[in-house]
C-alpha positions in Angstrom: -223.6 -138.2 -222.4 -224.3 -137.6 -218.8 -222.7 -139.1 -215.5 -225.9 -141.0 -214.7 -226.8 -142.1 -218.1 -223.8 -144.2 -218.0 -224.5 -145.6 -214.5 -227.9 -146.8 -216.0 -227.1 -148.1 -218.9 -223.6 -150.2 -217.5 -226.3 -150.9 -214.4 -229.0 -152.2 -216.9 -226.6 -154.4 -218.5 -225.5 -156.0 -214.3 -229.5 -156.6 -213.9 -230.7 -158.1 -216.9 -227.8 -160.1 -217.5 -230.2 -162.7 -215.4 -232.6 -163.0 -218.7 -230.5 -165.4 -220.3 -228.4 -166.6 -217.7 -229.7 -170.4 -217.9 -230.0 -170.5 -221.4 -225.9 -169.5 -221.7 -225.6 -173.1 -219.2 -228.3 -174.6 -221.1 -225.4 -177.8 -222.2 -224.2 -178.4 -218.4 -227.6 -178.2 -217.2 -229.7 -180.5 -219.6 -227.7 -183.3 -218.2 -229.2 -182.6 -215.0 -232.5 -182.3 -215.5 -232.7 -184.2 -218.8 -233.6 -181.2 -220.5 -234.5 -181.2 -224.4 -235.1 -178.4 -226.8 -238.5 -177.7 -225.4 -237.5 -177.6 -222.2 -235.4 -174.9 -223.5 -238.1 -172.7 -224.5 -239.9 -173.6 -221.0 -236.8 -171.7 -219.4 -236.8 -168.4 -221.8 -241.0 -168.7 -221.6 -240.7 -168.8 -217.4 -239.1 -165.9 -217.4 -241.2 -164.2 -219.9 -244.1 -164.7 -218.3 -242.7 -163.4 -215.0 -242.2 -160.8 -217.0 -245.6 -160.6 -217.7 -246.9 -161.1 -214.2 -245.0 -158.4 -212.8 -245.9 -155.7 -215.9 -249.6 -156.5 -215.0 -248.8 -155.4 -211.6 -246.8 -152.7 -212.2 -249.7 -151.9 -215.1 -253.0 -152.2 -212.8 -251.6 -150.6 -209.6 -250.2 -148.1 -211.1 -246.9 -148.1 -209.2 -244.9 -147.6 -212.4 -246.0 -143.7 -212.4 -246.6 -143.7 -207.9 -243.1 -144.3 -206.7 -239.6 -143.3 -207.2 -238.3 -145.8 -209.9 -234.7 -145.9 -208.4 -236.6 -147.7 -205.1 -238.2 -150.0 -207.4 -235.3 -151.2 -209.4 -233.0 -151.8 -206.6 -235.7 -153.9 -204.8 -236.2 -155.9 -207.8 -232.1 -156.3 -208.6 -232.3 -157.8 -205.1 -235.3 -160.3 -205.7 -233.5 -161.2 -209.2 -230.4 -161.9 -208.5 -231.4 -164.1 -205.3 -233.9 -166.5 -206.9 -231.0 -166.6 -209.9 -228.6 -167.8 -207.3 -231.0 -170.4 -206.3 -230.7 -172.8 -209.2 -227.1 -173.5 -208.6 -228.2 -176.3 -206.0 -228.3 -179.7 -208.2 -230.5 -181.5 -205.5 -233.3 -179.7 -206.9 -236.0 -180.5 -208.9 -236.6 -178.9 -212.5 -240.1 -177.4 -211.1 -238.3 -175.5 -209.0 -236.0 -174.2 -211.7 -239.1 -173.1 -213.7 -240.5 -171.4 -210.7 -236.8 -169.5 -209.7 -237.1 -168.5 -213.1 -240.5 -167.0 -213.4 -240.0 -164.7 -210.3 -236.4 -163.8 -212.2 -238.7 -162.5 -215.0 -241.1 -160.6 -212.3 -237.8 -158.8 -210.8 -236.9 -158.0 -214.4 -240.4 -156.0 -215.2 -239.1 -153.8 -212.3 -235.7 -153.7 -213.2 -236.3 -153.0 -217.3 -239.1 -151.3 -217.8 -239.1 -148.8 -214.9 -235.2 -148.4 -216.3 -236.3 -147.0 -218.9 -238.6 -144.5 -217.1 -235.4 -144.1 -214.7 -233.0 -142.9 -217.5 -236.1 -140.7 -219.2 -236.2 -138.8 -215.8 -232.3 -137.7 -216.1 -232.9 -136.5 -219.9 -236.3 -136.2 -221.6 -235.0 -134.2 -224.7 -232.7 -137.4 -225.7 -234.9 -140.3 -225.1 -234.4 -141.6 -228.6 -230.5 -141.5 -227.8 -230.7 -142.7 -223.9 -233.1 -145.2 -225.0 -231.1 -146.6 -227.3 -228.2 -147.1 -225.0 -230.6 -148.4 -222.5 -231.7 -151.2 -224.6 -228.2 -151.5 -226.0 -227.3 -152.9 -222.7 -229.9 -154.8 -222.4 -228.9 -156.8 -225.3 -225.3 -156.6 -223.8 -226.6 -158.6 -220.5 -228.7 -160.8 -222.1 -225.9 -161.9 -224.4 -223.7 -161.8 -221.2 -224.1 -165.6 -219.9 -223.0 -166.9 -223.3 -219.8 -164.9 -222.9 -219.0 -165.8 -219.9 -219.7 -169.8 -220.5 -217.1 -169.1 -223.8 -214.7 -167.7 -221.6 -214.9 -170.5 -218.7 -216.3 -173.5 -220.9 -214.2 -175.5 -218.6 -215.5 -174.2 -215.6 -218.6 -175.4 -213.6 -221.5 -174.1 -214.7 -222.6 -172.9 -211.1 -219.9 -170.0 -211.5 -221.8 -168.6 -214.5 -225.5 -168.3 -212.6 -223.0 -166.8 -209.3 -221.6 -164.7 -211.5 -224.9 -162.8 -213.0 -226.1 -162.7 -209.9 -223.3 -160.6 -208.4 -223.3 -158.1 -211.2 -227.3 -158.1 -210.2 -226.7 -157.2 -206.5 -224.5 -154.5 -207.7 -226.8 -153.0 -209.9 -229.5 -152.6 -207.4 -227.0 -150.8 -204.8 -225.8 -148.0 -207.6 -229.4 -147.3 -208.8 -229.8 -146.3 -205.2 -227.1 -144.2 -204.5 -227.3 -142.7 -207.5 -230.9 -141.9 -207.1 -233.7 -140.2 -209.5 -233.5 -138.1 -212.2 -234.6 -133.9 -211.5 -237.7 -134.4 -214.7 -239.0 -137.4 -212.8 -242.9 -136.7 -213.1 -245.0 -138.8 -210.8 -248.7 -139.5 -210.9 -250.5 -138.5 -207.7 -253.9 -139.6 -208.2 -255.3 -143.0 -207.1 -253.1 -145.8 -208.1 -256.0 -147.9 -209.3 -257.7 -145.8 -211.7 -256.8 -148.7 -214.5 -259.8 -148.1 -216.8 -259.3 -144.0 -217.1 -255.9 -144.7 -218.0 -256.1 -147.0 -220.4 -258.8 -144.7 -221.4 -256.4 -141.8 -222.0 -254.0 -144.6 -224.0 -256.3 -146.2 -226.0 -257.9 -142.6 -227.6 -253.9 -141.7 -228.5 -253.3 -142.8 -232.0 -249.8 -142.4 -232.2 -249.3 -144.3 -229.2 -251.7 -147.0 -230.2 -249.6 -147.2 -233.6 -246.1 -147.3 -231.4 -247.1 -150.2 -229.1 -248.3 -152.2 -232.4 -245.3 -151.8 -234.2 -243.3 -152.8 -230.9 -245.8 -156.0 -230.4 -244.8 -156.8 -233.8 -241.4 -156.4 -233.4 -241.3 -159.0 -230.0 -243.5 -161.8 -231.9 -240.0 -162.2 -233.7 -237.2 -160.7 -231.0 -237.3 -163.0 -228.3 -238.0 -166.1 -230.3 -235.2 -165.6 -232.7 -232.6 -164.8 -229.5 -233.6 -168.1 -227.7 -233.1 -169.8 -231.2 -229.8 -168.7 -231.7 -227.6 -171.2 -230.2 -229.6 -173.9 -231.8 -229.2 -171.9 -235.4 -225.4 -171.9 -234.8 -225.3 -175.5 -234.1 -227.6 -176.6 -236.6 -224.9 -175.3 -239.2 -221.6 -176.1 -237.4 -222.9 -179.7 -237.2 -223.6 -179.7 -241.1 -220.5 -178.5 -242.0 -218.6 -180.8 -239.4 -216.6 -177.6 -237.4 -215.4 -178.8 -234.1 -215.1 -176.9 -230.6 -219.1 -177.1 -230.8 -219.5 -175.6 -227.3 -217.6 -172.9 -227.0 -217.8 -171.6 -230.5 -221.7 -172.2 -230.0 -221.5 -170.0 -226.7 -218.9 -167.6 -228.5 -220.5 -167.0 -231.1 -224.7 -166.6 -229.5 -222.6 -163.9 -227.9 -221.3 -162.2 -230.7 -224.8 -162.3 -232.6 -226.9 -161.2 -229.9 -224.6 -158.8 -228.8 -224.0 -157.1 -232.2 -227.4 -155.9 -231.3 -225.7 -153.5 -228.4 -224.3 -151.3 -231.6 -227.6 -151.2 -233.6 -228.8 -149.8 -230.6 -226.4 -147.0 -230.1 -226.1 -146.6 -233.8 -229.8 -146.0 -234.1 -230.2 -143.4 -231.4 -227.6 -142.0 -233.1 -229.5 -141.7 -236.0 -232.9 -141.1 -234.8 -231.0 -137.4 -234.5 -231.2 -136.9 -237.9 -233.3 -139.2 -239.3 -236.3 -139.5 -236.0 -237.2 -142.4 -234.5 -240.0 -143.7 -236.8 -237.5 -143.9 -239.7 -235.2 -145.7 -238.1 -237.8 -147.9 -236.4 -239.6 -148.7 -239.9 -236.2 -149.4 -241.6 -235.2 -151.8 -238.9 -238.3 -154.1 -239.4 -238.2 -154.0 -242.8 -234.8 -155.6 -242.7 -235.2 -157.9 -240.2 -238.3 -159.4 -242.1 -236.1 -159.2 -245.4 -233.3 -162.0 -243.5 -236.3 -163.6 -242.2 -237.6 -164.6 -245.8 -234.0 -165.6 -246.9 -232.8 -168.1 -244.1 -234.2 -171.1 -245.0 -233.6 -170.6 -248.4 -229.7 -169.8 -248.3 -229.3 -171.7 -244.7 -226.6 -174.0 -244.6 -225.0 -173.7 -247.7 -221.6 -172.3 -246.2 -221.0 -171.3 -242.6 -220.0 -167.9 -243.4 -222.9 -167.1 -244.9 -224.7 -168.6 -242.1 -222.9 -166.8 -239.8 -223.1 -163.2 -241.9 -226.7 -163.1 -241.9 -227.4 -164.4 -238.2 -224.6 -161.7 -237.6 -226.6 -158.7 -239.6 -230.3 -160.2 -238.1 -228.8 -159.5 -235.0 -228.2 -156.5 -235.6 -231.6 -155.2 -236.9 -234.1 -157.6 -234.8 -233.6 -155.2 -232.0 -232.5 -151.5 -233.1 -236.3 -150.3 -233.6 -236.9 -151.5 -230.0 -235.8 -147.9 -228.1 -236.8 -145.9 -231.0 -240.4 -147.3 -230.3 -240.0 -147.0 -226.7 -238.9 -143.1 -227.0 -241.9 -142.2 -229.6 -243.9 -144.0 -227.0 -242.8 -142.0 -224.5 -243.3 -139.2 -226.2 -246.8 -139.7 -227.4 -248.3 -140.8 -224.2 -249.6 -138.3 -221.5 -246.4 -137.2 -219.7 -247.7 -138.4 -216.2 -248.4 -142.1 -217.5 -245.4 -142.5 -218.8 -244.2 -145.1 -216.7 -247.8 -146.8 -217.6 -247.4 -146.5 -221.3 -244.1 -148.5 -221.0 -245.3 -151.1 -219.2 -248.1 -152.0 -221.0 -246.7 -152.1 -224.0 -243.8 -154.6 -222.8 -246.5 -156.7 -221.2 -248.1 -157.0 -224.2 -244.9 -157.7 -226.2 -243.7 -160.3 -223.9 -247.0 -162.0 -223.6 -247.0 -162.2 -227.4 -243.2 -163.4 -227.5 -244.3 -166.3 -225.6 -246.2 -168.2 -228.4 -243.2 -167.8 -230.6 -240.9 -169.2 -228.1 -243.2 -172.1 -227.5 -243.8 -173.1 -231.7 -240.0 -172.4 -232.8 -238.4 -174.5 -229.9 -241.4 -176.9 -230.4 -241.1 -177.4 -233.9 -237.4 -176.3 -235.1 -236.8 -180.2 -235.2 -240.1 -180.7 -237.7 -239.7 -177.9 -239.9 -236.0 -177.6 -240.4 -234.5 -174.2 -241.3 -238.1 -173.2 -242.3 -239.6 -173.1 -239.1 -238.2 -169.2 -238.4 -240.7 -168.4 -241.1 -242.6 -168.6 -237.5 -241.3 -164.8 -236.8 -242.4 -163.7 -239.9 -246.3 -162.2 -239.0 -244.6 -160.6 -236.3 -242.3 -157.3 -238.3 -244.6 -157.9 -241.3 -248.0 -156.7 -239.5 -246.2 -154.2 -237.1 -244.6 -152.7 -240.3 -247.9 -152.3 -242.1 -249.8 -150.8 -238.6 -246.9 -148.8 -237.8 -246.4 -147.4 -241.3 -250.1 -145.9 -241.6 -250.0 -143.8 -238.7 -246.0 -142.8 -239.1 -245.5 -143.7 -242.8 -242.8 -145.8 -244.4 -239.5 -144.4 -244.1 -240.4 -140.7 -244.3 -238.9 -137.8 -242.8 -241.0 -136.6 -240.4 -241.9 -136.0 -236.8 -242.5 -138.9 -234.6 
């Protein structure tokens, strides 16, 4: 792997370490606010729909494909990392929090997305392979927080929102000086020509068949990683394990994280096996641990623990693969459009799960991450026709 693949990727990891940088505070900081388990899917769902907000920009101006993507993400590292820092001030109200939040997820459509258009631009032929590290380190910073609240449970949770934020600012400087990639392919006609290229989107099957199978695989990714810390301690209080805290921060860690080597692992694979295969075989497994939760759930902790460990591990590996046969499918000069879109869409669509599992985790017991299930079952099925099921063939 190249030089500036691996500033990207270790970059990626600095910048969107802000996703879940609340959520890994999310004990010191109910105390403040009063927060309760809805108010925890507020937080993830104010960032997501920053998200949203600032894909639909980045969508209908077209500045995804118009300007250098190393400019963008640095200007949005900066913007990310200083509303982050802003919550650290107790005085403030828990609006405000929601709204530091929501422009957090706006600088993370620039800093994620356009990433991946970044890292495309330094290696076309390996997309499936760059992409896969890409997201990798996505999941590495979003899992980020939770280690470093394991590591300094004792410390004051201020230090863990600083923290992030640093690693932000530092992103955004070496995605400048390191610059664009020498295949970077900019659009130069108008920037508002939104219909004609959707136009061009829309008529490409295999594209259309991609951003499905992604949309079905965020119904369930997103949901299931803000649900983790309350899986965890949902089954360390039934089997009475002490250190709550830090094994629940330790541990959110270790599951999301695990996701970091599916990611590699299936880029890896994609080699030999393409993208589509490794894509279907990934939602058919993570809809497989879906089913069987609730009905082995807190039985023993180990087990508990061994399947969160292995749905960790396949909720996100089809994620790059269907970014790279997106990438691939799409006309070369919207690339940047193509990925964009299709996150927007996923992330809008992430935030109704978000909202019902944190709403109604109390209700349902274990039963209520059947929730996640439409999401890999219909993507499977839409993906499948246009691809087929876990066949050897070109995506």
């Amino acid at each position: 792997m190249n030089n500036p693949v691996i500033v990207i990727v270790i970059a990626q990891m600095f910048g969107t370490s802000l996703w879940f940088s609340t959520n890994g505070v999310l004990k010191q900081i109910e105390e403040i606010w009063l927060l309760s388990a809805s108010d925890l899917g507020g937080l993830t769902n104010s960032v997501q729909f920053g998200f949203i907000i600032g894909t639909l920009f980045f969508t209908i101006t077209g500045f995804a494909d118009k300007f250098k993507p190393s400019r963008i993400v640095m200007l949005c590292c900066f913007l990310g990392a200083t509303s982050n820092a802003l919550i650290v001030f107790e005085d403030i109200s828990f609006t405000f929090v929601i709204f530091s939040r929501l422009v957090v997820g706006m600088a993370l459509a620039g800093i994620y997305p356009i990433g991946m258009k970044l890292i495309i631009s330094w290696d076309p032929q390996k997309a499936p392979n760059t992409l896969g590290l890409l997201v990798g380190m996505l999941v590495l910073g979003s899992s980020l927080p939770y280690l470093i609240r394991a590591l300094g449970v004792s410390f004051d949770w201020q230090y863990t929102v600083i923290l992030t934020s640093g690693l932000c600012y530092i992103a955004g400087i070496t995605i400048y000086l390191m610059g664009d990639g020498p295949h970077l392919i900019t659009n130069k006609k108008s920037s508002f020509r939104l219909l004609d290229q959707f136009s061009q989107l829309l008529k490409n099957k295999k594209y259309l068949a991609s951003a499905i199978g992604y949309c079905g695989h965020m119904w369930e990714l997103y949901a299931f990683w803000t649900c983790v810390p309350l899986l965890i301690a949902i089954s360390i209080s039934q089997h009475q394990i002490h250190n709550q805290e830090f094994l629940v921060s330790l541990l959110s860690f270790l599951i999301i994280g695990l996701g970091f080597v599916s990611c590699v692992l299936g880029g890896i694979l994609a080699k030999s096996f393409n993208s589509s295969r490794v894509a279907s075989f990934s939602l058919a497994f993570s809809l497989s641990i879906c089913l069987i939760y609730p009905l082995v759930g807190n039985l023993y902790f180990f087990v508990d623990l061994l399947l969160l460990m292995l749905w960790g591990f396949f909720v996100i590996s089809d994620s790059p693969q269907f970014s790279a046969i997106s990438a691939r499918v799409c006309p070369q000069h919207l690339v940047g459009t193509a990925l964009t879109t299709q996150n927007c869409i996923g992330f809008s669509i992430s935030m109704i799960t978000i909202f019902l599992t944190t709403s109604f985790y109390e209700s349902l017991g274990l039963y209520f991450v059947w929730i996640l299930l439409p999401g890999p079952f219909l993507g499977l099925i839409f993906f499948s026709r246009q691809f087929g099921f876990l066949k050897l063939q070109t995506s």
